[in-house]
C-alpha positions, 0 to 999 in steps of 0.5 A: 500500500502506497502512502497516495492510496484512497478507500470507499466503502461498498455492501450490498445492504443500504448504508445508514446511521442514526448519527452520521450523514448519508455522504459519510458511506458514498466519499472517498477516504484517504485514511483506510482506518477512517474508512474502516471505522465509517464502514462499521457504523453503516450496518446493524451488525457487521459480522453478519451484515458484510461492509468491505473497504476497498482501495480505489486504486486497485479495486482489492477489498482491503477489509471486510466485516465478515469473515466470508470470502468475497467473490 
């Protein structure tokens, strides 16, 4: 990971929060555990509710709430 790496979140489910504006699940962050933090907000329950951060650049899922393997 290169220090220029950028992050957005993405999931199947509509991201929500009761506290945190709707823009909050759409920017672009340049600190992944920013962008991690944000993604667990977004959901009910992260570990069966699955929320992944990935790095803009590439396209790879960075991180992912739940513990199945993404396709």
């Amino acid at each position: 990971m290169t220090p220029n790496n950028t992050f957005r979140i993405e999931s199947d489910l509509k991201l929500e929060s009761d506290w945190m504006p709707a823009e909050a699940f759409t920017r672009i962050y340049s600190d992944r555990s920013w962008a991690v933090a944000t993604a667990i907000e977004g959901v009910e329950d992260p570990e069966t509710e699955e929320v992944r951060v990935i790095d803009v650049s590439t396209g790879e899922v960075v991180w992912r709430s739940t513990e199945e393997k993404y396709e």
